[in-house]
C-alpha positions in Angstrom: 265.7 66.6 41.1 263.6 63.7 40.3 263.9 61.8 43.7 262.6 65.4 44.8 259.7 65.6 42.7 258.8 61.7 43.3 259.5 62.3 47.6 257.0 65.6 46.9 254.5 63.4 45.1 254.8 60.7 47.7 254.2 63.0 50.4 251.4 64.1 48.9 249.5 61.2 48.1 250.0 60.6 52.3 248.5 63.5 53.1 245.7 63.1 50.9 245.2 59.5 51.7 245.4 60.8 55.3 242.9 63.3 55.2 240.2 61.5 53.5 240.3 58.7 55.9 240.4 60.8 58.7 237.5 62.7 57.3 235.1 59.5 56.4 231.6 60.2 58.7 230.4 57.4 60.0 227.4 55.9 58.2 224.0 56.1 59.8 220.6 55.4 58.7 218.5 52.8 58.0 215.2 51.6 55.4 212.8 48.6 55.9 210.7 47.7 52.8 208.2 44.6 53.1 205.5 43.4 50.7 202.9 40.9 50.8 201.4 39.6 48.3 197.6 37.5 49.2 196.6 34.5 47.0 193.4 32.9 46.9 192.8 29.3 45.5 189.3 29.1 42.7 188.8 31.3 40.4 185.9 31.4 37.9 186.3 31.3 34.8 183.1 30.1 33.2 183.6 27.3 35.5 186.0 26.7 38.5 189.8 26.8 37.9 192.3 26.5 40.3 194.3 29.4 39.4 195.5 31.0 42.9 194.6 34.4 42.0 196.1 37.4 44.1 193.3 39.4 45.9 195.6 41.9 48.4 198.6 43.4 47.6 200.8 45.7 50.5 204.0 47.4 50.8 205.4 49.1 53.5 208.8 51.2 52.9 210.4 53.3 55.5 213.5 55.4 55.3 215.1 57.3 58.1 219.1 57.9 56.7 220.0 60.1 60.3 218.6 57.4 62.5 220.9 56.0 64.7 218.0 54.1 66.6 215.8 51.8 65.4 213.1 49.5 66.4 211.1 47.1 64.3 208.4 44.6 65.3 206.5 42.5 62.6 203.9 39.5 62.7 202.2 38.3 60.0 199.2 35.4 59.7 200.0 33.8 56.4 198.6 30.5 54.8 194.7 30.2 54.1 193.7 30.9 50.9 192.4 34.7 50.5 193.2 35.4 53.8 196.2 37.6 55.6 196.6 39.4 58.8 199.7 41.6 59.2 201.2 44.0 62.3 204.1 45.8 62.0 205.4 48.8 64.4 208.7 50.9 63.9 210.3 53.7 65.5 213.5 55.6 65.0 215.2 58.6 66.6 215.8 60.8 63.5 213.5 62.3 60.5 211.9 59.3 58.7 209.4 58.8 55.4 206.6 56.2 56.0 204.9 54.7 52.8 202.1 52.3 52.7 200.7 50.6 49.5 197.6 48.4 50.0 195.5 47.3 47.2 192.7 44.9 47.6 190.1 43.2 45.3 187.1 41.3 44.7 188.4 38.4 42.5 185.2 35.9 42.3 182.3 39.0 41.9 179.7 37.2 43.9 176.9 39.0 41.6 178.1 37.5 38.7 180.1 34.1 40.7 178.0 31.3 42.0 178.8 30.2 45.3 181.2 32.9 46.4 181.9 33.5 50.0 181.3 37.2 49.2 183.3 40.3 48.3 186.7 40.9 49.9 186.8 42.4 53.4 189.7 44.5 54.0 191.0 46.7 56.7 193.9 48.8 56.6 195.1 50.8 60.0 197.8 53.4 60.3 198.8 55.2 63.2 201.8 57.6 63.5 203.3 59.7 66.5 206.0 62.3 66.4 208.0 62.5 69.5 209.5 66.0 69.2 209.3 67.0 73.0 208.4 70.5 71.4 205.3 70.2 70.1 204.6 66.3 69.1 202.0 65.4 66.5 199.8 62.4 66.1 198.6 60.9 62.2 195.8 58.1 62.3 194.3 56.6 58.9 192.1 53.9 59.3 190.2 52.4 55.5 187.8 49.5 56.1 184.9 47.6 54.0 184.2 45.9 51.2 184.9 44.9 47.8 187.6 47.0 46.3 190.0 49.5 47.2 193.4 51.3 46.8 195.6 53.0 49.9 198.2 54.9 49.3 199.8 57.2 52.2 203.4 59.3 52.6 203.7 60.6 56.2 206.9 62.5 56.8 208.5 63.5 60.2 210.7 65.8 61.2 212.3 64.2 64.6 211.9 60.9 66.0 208.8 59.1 65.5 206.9 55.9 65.5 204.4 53.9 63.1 202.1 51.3 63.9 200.2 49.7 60.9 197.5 46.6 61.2 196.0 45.3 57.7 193.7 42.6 57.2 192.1 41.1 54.4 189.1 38.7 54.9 189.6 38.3 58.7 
């Protein structure tokens, strides 16, 4: 009776073991996050300190968990002080969430600062494109100027898509 009950058991845990293996989905998907961080070099502070201060913040997250495609392309100008020059373009075949995060700021305020090279130029771009053969739609957000500002976008699509997104600070 007991070699019975412990053959049952056995059996069983086979089949179970079977089944869930067999009924495992393949994983699919796939997320990008990136953020940039822009230092400057004087700062100030009742006289001129070398503190590298940050004047630009970005991030850029994207998650598609259907896709099955993906593309991404990125360059990005780094290295003078209170400058920074970034392109970045994905696509993906599947329903994806796009979110951008740019913050800049003035750091030396050049009404109160002597000798500043002015307040902080910034220009942020975003272009997005459904391509749902059934009735595609198109998303453009451009934010440029100067002195201080805060971006913050969410686009959602529903089928394949693209994003492009150009974002410069003092260039």
């Amino acid at each position: 009776m007991k070699k019975e009950i412990g053959l049952v058991f056995g059996i069983g845990f086979l089949l179970l073991v079977g089944m869930s293996t067999a009924s495992a989905a393949d994983p699919t998907g796939f997320e990008l996050h990136k953020h940039v961080v822009v230092y400057g070099d004087w700062e100030w502070l009742g006289s001129w300190q070398l503190t590298y201060p940050a004047t630009a913040e970005y991030f850029y997250d994207i998650y598609s968990p259907q896709s099955t495609v993906s593309n991404v392309m990125n360059d990005d100008d780094l290295g003078t002080a209170w400058q920074w020059e970034g392109h970045s373009y994905v696509d993906s075949n599947a329903e994806t969430d796009y979110y951008n995060s740019f913050d800049a700021w003035t750091v030396n305020d050049p009404a109160t600062t002597p000798a500043t090279g002015g307040y902080t130029k910034y220009d942020f771009h975003e272009h997005t494109e459904s391509t749902n053969p059934n009735g595609a739609s198109t998303q453009d957000l451009h934010v440029f100027g100067y002195g201080n500002t805060y971006v913050q976008s969410h686009v959602h699509t529903d089928y394949g898509s693209w994003q492009g997104v150009d974002t410069k600070i003092n260039k």
